[in-house]
C-alpha positions, 0 to 999 in steps of 0.5 A, a space after each residue: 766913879 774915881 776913875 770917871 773923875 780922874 779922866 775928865 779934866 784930861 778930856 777937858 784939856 785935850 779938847 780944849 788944845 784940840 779945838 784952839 788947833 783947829 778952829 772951825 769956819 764956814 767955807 763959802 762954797 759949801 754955805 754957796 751950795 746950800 744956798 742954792 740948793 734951797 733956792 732950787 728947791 723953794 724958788 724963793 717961796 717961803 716955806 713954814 711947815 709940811 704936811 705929808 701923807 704917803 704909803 709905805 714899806 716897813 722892813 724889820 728884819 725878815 719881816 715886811 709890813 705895808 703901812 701909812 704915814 703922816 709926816 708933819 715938819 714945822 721950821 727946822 726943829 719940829 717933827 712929827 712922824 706918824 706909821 700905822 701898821 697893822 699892829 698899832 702905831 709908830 709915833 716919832 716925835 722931835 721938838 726944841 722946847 725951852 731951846 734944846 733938842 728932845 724927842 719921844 717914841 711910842 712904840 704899837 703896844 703902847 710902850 713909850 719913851 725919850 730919846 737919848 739926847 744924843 739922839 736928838 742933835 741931827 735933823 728933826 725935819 729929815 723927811 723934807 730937805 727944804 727944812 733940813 739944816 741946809 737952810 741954815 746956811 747963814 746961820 753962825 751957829 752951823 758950820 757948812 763945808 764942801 767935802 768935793 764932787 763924789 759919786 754917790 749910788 752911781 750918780 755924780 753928787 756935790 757932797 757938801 757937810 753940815 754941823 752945828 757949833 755951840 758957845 764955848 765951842 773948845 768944851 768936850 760936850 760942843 766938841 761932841 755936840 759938832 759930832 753928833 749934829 754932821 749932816 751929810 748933803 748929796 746934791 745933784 750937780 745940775 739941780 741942785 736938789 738933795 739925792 740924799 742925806 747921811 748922818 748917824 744915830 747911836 744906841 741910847 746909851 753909847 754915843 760911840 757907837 754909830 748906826 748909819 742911817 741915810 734917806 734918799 730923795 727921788 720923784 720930785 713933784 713941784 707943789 705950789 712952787 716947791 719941789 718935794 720928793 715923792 719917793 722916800 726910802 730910809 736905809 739903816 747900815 745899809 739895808 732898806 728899812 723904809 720905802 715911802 711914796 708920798 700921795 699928798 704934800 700940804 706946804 703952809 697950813 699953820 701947824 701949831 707948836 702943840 701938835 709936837 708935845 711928846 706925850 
């Protein structure tokens, strides 16, 4: 503890001079590019919430389970994500209650618990990009940057990174904090739809540590004006843990807040 004590007002002081170096801003392409891409995908219809329903591939080492999902997004900090396997039931859930990130697992036996907090700065609504953080693309409170035309998964992209800032944006923890929340955006050059979303989770108790998680989008079907993918895949460090095909999109159903209460 004498040695945490020690080491924590010289964080603080580098952190500090780090971020008065380096001040962050907005570039009007990558805000630009997320907007459109929004535009793109809602053509102007304002979306609230989504419910999805789909069949799914669970990839868990060697072993593969067929199973059904529920996914259920309301704004951009409210998710639900429902997988029965044979076994039991999977339950994902994020919310922003009282105005800070939190979540909560329960596991098919029974087990249950809160995610790490720093587990919870990235996007809740991951599943649906039209509730993604591009939306909040005039929102000063996220930072959107244009990293450059690259090629993704052998296709051509728009790569554009997103990540929140805090008040007080020079402290260690929003310094952390704009780590943790990156979000990066694959966009098809001539539709601007999302191909896919990179970011990083972390072992509960090491937020140094990254595991790379990405979601690819594909098949998108217009559902009352807006495009949704209707393929999902969900790739850990690389390997395929996820494969969902969705059967059913429901946009605007007026999903209530209690229905993301972690129990």
């Amino acid at each position: 503890m004498a040695r945490l004590g020690f080491g924590l007002p010289l964080l603080l002081l580098v952190s500090i001079f780090l971020a008065a170096q380096n001040p962050v801003s907005t570039t009007t392409q990558g805000a630009t590019l997320a907007a459109q891409s929004i535009a793109a995908m809602t053509g102007g219809t304002a979306v609230t919430d989504v419910t999805i329903n789909g069949n799914a591939t669970w990839f868990a080492g060697s072993d593969t389970e067929t199973a059904t999902m529920t996914l259920l997004g309301k704004g951009t900090t409210e998710s639900k994500v429902s997988i029965t396997l044979t076994s039991g039931s999977r339950i994902e859930t994020r919310n922003a209650a009282n105005g800070f990130p939190q979540g909560q697992w329960v596991n098919p036996n029974g087990t249950s618990g809160a995610y790490a907090w720093h587990n919870c700065e990235t996007d809740a609504v991951w599943f649906f990009p039209v509730l993604s953080s591009l939306a909040n693309f005039a929102n000063s409170s996220f930072v959107f940057s244009y990293v450059g035309q690259e090629t993704w998964n052998g296709a051509t992209a728009q790569h554009v990174r997103v990540y929140k800032v805090a008040p007080g944006s020079t402290s260690p923890i929003a310094s952390l904090a704009q780590t943790l929340s990156t979000m990066d955006f694959y966009l098809d050059p001539t539709s601007s739809l999302p191909l896919a979303i990179d970011f990083n989770a972390h072992p509960d108790n090491d937020t140094n540590t990254n595991i790379a998680r990405e979601v690819r989008f594909a098949n998108y079907q217009v559902v009352n004006g807006v495009e949704v993918p209707f393929h999902l895949q969900e790739l850990i460090n690389g390997g395929l843990a996820l494969d969902i095909q969705v059967t059913t999109a429901t946009l605007n159903s007026g999903l209530s807040d209690s229905q993301f209460i972690a129990q």
